[in-house]
C-alpha positions in Angstrom: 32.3 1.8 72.9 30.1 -1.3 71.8 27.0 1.1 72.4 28.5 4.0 70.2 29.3 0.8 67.6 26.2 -0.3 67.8 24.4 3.2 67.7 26.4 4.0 64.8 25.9 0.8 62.8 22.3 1.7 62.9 22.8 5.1 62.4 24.0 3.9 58.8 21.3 1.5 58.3 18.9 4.3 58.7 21.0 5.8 56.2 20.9 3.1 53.9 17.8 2.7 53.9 17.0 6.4 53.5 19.1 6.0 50.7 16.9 3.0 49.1 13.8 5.0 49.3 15.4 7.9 47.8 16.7 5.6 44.9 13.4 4.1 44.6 11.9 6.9 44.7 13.5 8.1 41.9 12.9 4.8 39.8 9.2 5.5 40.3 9.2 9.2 39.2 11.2 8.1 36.1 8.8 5.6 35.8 6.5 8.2 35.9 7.9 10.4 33.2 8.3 7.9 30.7 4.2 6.9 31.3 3.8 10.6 30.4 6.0 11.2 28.1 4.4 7.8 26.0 0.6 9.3 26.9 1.7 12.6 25.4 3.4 11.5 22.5 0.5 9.3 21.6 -1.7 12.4 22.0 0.4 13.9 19.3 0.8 11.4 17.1 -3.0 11.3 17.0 -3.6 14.8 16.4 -1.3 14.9 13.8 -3.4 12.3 12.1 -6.3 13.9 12.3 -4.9 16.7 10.5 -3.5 14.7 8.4 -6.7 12.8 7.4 -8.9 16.2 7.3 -5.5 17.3 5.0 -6.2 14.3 3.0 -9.8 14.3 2.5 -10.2 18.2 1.8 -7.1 17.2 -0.9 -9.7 14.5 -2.0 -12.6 16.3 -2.5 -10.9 19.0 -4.2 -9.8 16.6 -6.8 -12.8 14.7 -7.2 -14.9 16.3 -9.7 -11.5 16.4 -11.6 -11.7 12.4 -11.8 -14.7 12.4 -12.9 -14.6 14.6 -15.9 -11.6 12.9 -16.9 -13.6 9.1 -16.8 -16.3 11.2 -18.4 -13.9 11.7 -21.2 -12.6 8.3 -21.2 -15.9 6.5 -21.4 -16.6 8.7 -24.5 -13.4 8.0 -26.2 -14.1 4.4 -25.6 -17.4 4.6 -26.8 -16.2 5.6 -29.6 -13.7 3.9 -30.3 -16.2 0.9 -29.6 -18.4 1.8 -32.4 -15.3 2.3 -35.2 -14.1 -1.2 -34.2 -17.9 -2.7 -34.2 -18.5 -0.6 -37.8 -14.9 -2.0 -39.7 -16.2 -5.6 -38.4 -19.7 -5.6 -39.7 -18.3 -3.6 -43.3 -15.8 -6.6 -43.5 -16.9 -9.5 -41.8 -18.6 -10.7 -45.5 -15.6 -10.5 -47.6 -13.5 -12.0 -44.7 -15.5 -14.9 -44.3 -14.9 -15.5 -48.4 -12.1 -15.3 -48.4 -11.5 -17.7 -45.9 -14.3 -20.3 -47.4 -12.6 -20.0 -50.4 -8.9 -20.6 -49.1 -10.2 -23.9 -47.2 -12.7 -24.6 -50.4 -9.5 -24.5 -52.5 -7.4 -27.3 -52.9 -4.2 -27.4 -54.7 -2.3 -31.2 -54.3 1.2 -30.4 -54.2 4.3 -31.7 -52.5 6.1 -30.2 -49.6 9.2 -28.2 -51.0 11.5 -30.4 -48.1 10.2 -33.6 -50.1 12.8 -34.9 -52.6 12.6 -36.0 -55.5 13.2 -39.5 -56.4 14.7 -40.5 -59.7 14.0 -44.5 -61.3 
């Protein structure tokens, strides 16, 4: 009886270890998958940026030349606009400066309308 014990005691220490490969195993291959599944997600998430970014640039270069007509446009406006503002200043920077000699130039001695006056 103590041999048939015995025999199967270590007939279910087999078992249990059988049982920890098998579970281990199992860990590993999951393991596994999860390495591959990251390795292959990365893959895509990179190829979906490239075509993203050739998406991007063909977008870019499509719209380019529209940019730069339109700061073409824009520098002339401000050119423009430049010149007006520099033509006003040089057609009234005389009578501008006279009339600001002649405001300093002028002197009128008066008091201030918060003074009171004070009666003898």
């Amino acid at each position: 009886m103590a041999g048939q014990q015995s025999q199967s005691i270590q007939t279910l220490l087999e078992a249990e270890k059988e049982a920890a490969k098998v579970v281990q195993q199992a860990r590993q291959y999951r393991v596994q998958r999860l390495k591959d599944a990251r390795s292959e997600a990365a893959k895509e998430i990179e190829e979906y940026k490239k075509t993203k970014e050739a998406e991007f640039k063909a977008f870019e270069a499509s719209h380019a030349g529209n940019t730069q007509a339109a700061q073409a446009t824009i520098d002339k406006e401000t050119e423009g606009k430049q010149r007006e503002i520099r033509a006003q200043y040089e057609a009234h920077k005389d009578a501008v400066v006279k009339k600001l000699l002649d405001r300093v130039v002028l002197v009128k001695p008066e008091l201030h309308r918060n003074l009171k006056k004070v009666e003898a």
